[in-house]
N, CA, C, O and CB atoms as a CASP TS submission, in Angstrom:
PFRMAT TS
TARGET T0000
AUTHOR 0000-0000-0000
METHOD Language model
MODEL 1
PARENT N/A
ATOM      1  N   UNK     1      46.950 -81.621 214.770  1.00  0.00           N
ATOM      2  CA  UNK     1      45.668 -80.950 214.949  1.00  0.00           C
ATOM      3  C   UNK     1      45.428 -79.994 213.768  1.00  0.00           C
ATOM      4  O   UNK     1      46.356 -79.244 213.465  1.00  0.00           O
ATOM      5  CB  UNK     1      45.632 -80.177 216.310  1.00  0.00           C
ATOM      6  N   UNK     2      43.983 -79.927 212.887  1.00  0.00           N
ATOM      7  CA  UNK     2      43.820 -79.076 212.049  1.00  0.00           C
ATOM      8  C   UNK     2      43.726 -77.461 212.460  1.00  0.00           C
ATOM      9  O   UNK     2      43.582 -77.060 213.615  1.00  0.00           O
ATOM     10  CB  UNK     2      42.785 -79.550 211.458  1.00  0.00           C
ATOM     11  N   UNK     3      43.804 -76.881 211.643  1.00  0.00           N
ATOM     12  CA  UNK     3      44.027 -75.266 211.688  1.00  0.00           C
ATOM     13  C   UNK     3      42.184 -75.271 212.043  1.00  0.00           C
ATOM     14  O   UNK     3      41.412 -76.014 211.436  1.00  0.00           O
ATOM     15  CB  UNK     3      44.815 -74.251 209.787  1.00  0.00           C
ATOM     16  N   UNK     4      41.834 -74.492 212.905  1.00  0.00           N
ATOM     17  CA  UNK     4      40.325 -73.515 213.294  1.00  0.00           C
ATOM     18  C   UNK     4      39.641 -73.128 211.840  1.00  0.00           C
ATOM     19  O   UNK     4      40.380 -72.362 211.222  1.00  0.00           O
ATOM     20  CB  UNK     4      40.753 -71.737 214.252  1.00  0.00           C
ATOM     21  N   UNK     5      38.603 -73.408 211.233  1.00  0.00           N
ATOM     22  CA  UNK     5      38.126 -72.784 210.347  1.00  0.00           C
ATOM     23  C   UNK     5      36.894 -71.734 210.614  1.00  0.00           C
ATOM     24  O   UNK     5      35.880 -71.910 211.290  1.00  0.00           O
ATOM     25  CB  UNK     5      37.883 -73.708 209.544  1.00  0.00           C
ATOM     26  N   UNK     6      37.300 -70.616 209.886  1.00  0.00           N
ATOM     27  CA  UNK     6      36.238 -69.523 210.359  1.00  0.00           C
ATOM     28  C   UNK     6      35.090 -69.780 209.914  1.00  0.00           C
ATOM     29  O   UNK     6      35.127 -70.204 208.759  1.00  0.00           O
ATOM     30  CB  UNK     6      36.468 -68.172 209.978  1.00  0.00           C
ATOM     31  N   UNK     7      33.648 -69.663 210.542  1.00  0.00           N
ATOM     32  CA  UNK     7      32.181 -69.586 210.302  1.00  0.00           C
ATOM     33  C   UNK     7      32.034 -68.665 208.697  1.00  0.00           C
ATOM     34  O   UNK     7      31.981 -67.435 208.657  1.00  0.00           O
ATOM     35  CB  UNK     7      31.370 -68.690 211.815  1.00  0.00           C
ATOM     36  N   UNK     8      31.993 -69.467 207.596  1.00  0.00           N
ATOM     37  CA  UNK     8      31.674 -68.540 205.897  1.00  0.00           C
ATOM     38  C   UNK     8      30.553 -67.454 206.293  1.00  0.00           C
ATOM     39  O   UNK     8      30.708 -66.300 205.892  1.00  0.00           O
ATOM     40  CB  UNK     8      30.810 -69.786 204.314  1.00  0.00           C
ATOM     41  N   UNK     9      29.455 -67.783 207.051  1.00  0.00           N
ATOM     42  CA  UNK     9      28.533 -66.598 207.015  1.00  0.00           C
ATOM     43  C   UNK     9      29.104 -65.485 207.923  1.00  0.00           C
ATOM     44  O   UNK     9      28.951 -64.310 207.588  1.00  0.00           O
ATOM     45  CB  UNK     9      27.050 -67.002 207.496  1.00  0.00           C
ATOM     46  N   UNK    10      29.748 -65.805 209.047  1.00  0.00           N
ATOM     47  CA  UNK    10      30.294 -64.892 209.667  1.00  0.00           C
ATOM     48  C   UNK    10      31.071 -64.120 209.225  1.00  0.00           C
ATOM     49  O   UNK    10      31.141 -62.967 209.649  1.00  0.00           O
ATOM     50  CB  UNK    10      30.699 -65.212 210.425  1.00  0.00           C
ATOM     51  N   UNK    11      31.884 -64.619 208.203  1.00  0.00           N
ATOM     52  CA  UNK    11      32.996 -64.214 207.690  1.00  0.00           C
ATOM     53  C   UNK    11      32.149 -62.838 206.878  1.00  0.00           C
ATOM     54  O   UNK    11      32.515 -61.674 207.043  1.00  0.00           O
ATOM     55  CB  UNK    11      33.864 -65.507 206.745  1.00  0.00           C
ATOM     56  N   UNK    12      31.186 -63.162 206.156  1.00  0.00           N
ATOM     57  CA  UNK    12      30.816 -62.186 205.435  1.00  0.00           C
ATOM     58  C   UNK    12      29.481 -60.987 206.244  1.00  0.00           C
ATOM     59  O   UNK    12      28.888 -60.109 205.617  1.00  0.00           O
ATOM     60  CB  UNK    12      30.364 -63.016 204.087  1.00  0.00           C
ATOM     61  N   UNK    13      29.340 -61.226 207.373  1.00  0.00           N
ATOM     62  CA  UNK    13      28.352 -60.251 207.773  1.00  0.00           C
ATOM     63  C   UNK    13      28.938 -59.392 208.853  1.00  0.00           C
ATOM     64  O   UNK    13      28.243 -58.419 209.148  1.00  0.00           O
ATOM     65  CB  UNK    13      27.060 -60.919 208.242  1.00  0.00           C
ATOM     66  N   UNK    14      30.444 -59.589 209.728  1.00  0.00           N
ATOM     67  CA  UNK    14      30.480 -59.184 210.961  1.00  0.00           C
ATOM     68  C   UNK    14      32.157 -58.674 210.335  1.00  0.00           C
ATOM     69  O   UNK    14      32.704 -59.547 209.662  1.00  0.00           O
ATOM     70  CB  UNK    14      30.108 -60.447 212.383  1.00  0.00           C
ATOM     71  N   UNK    15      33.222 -56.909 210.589  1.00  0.00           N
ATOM     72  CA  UNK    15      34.144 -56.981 210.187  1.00  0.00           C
ATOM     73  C   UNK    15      34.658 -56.383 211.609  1.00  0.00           C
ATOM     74  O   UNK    15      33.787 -55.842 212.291  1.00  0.00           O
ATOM     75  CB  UNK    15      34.310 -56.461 208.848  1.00  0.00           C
ATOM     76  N   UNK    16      35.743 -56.417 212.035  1.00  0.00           N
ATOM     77  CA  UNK    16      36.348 -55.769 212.430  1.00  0.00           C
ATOM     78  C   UNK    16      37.513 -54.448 212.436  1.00  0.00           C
ATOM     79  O   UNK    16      38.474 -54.240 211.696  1.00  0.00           O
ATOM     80  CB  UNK    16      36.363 -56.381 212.625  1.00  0.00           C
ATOM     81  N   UNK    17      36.937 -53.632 213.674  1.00  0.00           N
ATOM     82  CA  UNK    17      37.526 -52.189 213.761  1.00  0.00           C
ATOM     83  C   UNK    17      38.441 -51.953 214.385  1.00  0.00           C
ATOM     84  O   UNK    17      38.307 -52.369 215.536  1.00  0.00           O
ATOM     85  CB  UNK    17      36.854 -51.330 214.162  1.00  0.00           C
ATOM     86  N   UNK    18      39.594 -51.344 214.155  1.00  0.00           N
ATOM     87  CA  UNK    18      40.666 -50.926 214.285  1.00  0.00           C
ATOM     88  C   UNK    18      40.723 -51.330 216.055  1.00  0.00           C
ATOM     89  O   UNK    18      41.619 -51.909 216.668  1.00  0.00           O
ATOM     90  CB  UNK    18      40.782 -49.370 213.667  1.00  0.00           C
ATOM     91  N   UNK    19      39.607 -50.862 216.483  1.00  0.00           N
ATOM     92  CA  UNK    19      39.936 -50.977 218.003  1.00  0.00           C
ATOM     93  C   UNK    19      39.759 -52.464 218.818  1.00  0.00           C
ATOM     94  O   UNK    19      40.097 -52.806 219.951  1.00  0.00           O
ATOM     95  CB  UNK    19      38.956 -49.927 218.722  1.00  0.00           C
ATOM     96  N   UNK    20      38.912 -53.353 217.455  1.00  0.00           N
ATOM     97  CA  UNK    20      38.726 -54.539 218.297  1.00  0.00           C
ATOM     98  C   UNK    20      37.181 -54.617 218.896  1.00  0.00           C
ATOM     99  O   UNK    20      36.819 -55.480 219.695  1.00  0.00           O
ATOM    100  CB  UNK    20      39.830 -54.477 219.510  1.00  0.00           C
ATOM    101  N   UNK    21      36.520 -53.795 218.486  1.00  0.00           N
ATOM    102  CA  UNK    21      35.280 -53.728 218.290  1.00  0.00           C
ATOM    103  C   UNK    21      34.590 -54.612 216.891  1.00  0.00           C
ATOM    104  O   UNK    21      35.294 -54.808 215.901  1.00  0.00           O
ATOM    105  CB  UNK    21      35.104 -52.279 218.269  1.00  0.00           C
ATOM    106  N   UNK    22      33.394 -55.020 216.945  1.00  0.00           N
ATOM    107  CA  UNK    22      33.182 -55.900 215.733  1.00  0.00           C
ATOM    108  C   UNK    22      32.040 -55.270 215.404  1.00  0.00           C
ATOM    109  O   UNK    22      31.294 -55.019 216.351  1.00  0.00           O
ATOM    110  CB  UNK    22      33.066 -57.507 215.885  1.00  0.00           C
ATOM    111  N   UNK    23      31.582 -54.840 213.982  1.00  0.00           N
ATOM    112  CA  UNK    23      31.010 -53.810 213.609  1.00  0.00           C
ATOM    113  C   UNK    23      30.308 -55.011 212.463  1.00  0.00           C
ATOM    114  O   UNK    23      30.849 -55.889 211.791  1.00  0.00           O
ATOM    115  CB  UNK    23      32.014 -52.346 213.195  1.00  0.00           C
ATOM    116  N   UNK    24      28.517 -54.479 212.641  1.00  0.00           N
ATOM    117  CA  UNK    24      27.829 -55.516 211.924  1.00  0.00           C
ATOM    118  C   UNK    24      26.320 -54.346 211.141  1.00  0.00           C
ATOM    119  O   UNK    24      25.986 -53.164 211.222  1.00  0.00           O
ATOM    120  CB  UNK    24      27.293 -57.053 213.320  1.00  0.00           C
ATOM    121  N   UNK    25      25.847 -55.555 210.460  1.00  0.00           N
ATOM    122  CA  UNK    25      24.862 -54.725 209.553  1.00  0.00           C
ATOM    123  C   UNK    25      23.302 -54.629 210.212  1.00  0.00           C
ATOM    124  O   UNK    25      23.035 -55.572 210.957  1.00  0.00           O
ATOM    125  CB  UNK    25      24.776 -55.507 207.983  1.00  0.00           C
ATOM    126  N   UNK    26      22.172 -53.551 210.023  1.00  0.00           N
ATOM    127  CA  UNK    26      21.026 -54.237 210.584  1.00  0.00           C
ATOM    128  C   UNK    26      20.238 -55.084 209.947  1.00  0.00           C
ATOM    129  O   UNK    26      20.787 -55.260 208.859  1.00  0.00           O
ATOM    130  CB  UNK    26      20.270 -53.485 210.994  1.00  0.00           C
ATOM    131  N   UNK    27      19.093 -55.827 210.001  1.00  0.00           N
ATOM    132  CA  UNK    27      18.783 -56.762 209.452  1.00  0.00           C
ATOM    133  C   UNK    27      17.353 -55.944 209.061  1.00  0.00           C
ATOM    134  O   UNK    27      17.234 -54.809 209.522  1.00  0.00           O
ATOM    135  CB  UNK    27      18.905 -58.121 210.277  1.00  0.00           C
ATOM    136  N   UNK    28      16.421 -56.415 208.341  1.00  0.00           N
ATOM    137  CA  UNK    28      14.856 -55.783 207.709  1.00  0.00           C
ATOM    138  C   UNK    28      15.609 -55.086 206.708  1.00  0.00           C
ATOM    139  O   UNK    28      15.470 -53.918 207.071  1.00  0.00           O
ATOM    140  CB  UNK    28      13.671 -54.611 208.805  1.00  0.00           C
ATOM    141  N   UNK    29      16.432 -55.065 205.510  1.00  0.00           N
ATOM    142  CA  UNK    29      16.916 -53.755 204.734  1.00  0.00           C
ATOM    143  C   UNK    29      16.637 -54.722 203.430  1.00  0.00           C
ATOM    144  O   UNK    29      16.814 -54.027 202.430  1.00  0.00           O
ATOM    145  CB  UNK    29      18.774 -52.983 205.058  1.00  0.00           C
ATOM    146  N   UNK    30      16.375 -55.676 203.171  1.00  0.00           N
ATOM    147  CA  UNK    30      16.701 -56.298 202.222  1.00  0.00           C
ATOM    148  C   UNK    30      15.247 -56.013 201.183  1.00  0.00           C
ATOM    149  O   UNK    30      15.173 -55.312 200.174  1.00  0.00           O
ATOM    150  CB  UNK    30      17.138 -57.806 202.717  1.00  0.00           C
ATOM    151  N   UNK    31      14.405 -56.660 201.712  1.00  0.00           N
ATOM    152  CA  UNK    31      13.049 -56.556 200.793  1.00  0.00           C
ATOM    153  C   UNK    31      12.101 -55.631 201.324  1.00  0.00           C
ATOM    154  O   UNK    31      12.341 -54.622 201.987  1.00  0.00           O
ATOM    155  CB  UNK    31      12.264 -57.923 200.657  1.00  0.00           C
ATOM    156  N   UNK    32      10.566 -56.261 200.821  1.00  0.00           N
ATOM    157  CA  UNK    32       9.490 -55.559 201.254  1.00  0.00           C
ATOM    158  C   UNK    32       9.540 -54.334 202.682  1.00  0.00           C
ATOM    159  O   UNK    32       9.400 -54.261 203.903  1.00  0.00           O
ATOM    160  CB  UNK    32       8.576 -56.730 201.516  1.00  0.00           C
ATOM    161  N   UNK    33       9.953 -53.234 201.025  1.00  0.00           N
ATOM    162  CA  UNK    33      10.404 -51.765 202.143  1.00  0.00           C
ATOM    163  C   UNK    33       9.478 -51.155 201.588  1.00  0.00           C
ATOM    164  O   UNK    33       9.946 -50.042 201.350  1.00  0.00           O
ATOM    165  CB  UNK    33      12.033 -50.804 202.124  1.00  0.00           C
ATOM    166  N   UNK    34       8.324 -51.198 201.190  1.00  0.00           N
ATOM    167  CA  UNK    34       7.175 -50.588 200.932  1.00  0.00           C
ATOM    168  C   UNK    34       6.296 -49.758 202.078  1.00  0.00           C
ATOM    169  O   UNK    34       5.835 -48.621 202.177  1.00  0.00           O
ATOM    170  CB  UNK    34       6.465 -51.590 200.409  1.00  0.00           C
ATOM    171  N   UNK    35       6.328 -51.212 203.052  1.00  0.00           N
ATOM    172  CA  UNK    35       5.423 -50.545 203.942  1.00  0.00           C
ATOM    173  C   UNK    35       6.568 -50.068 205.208  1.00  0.00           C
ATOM    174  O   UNK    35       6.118 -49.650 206.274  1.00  0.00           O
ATOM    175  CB  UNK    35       4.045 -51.685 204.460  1.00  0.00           C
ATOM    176  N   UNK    36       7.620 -50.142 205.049  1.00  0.00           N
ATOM    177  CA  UNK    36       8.368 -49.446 206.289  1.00  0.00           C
ATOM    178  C   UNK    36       8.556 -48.087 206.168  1.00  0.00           C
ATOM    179  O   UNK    36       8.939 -47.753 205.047  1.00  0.00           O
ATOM    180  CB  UNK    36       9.722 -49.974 206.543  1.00  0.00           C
ATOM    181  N   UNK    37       8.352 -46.859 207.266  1.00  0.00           N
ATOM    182  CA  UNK    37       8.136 -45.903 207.137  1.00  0.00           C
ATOM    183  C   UNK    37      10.537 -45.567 206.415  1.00  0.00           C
ATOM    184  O   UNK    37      11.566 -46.238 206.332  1.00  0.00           O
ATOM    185  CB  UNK    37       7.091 -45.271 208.834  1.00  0.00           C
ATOM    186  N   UNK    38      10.067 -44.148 206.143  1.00  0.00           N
ATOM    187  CA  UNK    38      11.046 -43.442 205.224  1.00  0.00           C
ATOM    188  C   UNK    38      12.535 -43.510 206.555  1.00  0.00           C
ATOM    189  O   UNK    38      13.694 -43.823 206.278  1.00  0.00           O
ATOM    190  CB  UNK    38      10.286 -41.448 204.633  1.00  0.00           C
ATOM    191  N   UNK    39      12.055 -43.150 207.825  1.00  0.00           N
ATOM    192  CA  UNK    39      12.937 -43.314 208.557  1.00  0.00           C
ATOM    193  C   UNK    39      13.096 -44.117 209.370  1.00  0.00           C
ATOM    194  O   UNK    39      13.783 -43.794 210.339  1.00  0.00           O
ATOM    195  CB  UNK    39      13.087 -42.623 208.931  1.00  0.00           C
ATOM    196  N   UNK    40      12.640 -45.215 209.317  1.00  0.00           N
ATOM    197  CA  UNK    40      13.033 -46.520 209.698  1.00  0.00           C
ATOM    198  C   UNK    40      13.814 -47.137 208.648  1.00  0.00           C
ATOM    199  O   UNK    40      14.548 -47.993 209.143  1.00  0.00           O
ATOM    200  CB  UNK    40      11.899 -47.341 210.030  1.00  0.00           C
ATOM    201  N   UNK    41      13.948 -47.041 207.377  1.00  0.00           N
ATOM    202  CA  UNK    41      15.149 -47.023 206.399  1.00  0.00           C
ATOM    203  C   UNK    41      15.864 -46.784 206.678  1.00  0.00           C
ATOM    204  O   UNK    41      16.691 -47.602 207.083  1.00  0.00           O
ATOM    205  CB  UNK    41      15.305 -46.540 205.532  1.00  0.00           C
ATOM    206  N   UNK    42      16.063 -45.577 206.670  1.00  0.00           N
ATOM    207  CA  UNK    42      17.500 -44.734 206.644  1.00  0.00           C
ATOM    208  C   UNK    42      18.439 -44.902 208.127  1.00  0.00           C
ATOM    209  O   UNK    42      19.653 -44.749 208.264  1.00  0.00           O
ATOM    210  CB  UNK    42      17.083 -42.910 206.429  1.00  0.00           C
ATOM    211  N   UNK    43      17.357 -45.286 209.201  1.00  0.00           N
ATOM    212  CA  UNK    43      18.439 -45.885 210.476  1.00  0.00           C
ATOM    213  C   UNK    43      18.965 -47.129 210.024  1.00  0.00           C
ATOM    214  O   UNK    43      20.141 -47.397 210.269  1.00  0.00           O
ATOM    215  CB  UNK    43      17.687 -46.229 212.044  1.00  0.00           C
ATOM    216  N   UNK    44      18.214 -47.950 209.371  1.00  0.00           N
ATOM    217  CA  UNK    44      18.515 -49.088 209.461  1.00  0.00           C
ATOM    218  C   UNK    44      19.804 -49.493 208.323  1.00  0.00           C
ATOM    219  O   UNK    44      20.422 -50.522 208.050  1.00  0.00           O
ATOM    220  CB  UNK    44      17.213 -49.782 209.343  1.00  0.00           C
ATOM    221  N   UNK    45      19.819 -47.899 207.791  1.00  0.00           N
ATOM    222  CA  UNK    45      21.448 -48.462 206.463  1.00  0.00           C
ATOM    223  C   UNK    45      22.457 -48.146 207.638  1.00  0.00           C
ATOM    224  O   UNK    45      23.549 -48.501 207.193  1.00  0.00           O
ATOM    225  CB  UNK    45      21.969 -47.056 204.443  1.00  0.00           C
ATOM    226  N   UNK    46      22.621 -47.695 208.808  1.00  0.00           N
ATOM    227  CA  UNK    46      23.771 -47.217 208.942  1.00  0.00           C
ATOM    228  C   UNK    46      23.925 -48.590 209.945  1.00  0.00           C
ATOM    229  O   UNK    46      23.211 -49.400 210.536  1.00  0.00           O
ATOM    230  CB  UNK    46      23.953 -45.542 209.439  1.00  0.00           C
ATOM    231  N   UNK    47      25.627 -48.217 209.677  1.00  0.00           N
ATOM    232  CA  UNK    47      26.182 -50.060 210.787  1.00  0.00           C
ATOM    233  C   UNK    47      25.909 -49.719 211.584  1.00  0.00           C
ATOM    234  O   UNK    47      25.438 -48.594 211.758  1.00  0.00           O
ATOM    235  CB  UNK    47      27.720 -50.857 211.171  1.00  0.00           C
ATOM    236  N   UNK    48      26.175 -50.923 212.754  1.00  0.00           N
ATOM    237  CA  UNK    48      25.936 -50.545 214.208  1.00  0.00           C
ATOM    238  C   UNK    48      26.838 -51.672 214.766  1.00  0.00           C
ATOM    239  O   UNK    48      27.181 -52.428 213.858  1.00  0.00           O
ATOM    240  CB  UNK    48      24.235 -50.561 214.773  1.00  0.00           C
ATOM    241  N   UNK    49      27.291 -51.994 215.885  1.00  0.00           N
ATOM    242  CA  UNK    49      28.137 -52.843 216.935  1.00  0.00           C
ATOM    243  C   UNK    49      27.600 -53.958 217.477  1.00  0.00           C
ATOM    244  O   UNK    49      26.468 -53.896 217.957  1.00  0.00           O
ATOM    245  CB  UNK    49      28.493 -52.126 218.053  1.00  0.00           C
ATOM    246  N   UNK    50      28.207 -54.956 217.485  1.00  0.00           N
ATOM    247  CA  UNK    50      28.042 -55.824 218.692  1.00  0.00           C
ATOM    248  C   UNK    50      27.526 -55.541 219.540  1.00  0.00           C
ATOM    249  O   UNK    50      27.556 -54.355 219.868  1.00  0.00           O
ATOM    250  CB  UNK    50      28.855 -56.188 219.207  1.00  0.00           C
ATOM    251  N   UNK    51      26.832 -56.445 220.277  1.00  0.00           N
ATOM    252  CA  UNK    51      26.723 -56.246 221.578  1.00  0.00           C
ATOM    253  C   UNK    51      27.870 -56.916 222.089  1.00  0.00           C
ATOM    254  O   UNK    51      28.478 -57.875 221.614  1.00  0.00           O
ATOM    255  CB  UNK    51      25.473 -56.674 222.132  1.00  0.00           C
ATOM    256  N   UNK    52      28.167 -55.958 223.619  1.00  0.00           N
ATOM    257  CA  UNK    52      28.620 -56.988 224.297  1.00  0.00           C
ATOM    258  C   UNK    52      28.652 -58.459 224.957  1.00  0.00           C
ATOM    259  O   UNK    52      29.636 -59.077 225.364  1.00  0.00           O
ATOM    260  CB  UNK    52      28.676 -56.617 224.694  1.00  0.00           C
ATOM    261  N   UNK    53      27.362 -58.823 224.947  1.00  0.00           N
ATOM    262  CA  UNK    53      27.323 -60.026 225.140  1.00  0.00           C
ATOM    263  C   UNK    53      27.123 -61.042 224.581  1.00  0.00           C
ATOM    264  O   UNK    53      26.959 -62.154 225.084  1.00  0.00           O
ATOM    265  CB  UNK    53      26.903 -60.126 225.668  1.00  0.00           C
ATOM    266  N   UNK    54      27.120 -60.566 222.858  1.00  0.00           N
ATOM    267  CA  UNK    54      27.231 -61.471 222.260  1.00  0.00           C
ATOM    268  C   UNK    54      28.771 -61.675 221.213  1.00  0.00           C
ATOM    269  O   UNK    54      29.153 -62.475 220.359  1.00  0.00           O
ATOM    270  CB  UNK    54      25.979 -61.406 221.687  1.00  0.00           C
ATOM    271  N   UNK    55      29.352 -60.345 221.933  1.00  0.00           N
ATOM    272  CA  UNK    55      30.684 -60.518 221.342  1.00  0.00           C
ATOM    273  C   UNK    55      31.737 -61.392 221.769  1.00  0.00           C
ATOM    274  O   UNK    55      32.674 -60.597 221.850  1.00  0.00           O
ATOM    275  CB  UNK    55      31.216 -59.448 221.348  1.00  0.00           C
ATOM    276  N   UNK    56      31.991 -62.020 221.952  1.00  0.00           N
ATOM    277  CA  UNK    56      32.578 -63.505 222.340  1.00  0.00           C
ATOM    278  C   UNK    56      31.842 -64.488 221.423  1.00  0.00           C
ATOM    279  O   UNK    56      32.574 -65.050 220.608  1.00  0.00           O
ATOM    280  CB  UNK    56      32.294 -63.964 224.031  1.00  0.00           C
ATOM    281  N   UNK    57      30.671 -64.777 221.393  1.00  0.00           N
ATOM    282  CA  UNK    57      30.266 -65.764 220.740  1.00  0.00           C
ATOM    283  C   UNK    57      30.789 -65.548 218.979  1.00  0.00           C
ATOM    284  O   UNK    57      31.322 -66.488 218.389  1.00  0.00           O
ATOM    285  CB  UNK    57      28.659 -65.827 221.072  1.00  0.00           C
ATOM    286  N   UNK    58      30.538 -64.161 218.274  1.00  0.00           N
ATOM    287  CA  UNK    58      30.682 -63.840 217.100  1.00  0.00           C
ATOM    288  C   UNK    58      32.448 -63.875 216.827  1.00  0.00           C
ATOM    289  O   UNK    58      32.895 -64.176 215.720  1.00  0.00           O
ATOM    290  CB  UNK    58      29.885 -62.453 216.914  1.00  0.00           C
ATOM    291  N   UNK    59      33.321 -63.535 217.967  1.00  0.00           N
ATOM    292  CA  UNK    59      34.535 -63.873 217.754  1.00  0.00           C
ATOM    293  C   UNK    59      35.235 -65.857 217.465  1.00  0.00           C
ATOM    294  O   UNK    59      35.919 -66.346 216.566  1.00  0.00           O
ATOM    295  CB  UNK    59      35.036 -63.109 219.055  1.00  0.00           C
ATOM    296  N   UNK    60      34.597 -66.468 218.758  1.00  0.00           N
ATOM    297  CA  UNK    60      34.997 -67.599 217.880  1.00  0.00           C
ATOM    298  C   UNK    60      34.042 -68.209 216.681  1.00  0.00           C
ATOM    299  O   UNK    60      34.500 -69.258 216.229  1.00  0.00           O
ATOM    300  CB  UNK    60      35.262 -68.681 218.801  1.00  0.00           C
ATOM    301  N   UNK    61      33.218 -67.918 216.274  1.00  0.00           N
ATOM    302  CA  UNK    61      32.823 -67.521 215.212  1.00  0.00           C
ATOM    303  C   UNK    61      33.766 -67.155 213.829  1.00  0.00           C
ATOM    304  O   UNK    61      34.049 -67.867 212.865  1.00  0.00           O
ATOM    305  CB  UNK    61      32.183 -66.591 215.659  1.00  0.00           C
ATOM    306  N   UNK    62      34.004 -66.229 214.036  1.00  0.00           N
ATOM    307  CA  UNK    62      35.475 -65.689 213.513  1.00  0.00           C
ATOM    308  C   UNK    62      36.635 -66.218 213.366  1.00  0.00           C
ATOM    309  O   UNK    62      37.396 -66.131 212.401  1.00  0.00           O
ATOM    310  CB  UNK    62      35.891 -64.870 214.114  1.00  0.00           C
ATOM    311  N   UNK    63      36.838 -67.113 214.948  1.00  0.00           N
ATOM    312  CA  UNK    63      38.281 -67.767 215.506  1.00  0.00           C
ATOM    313  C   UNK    63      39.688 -66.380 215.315  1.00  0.00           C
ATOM    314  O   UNK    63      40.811 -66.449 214.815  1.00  0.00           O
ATOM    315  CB  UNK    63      38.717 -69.506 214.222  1.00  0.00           C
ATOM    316  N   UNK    64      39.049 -65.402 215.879  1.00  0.00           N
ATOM    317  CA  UNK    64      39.762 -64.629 216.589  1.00  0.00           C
ATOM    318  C   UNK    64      40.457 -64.545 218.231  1.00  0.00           C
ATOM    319  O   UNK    64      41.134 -63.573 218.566  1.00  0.00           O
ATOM    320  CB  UNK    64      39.087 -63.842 216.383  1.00  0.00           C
TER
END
């Protein structure tokens, strides 16, 4: 049987934290930030978590 290969995009958007929590980026940060107000930016640089219910899916994803 071959070895599990991890999801490449997953690999690069979702990391894991010390506790086993999976810690991810928000999404709208990339372009046309013209018209988004000044603090809808600045929430949107900081990480944020999984949800729980989609944390299972993003782990085998992972193949954790």
């Amino acid at each position: 049987m071959p070895k599990m290969k991890t999801k490449s995009g997953a690999k690069k958007r979702f990391k894991l934290t010390g506790t086993g929590k999976i810690k991810r980026k928000h999404a709208f940060k990339s372009h046309i930030l013209t018209k988004k107000e000044t603090k809808r930016k600045r929430n949107l640089t900081h990480a944020g978590l999984v949800d729980s219910s989609d944390k299972q899916r993003v782990k085998d994803m992972l193949v954790i």
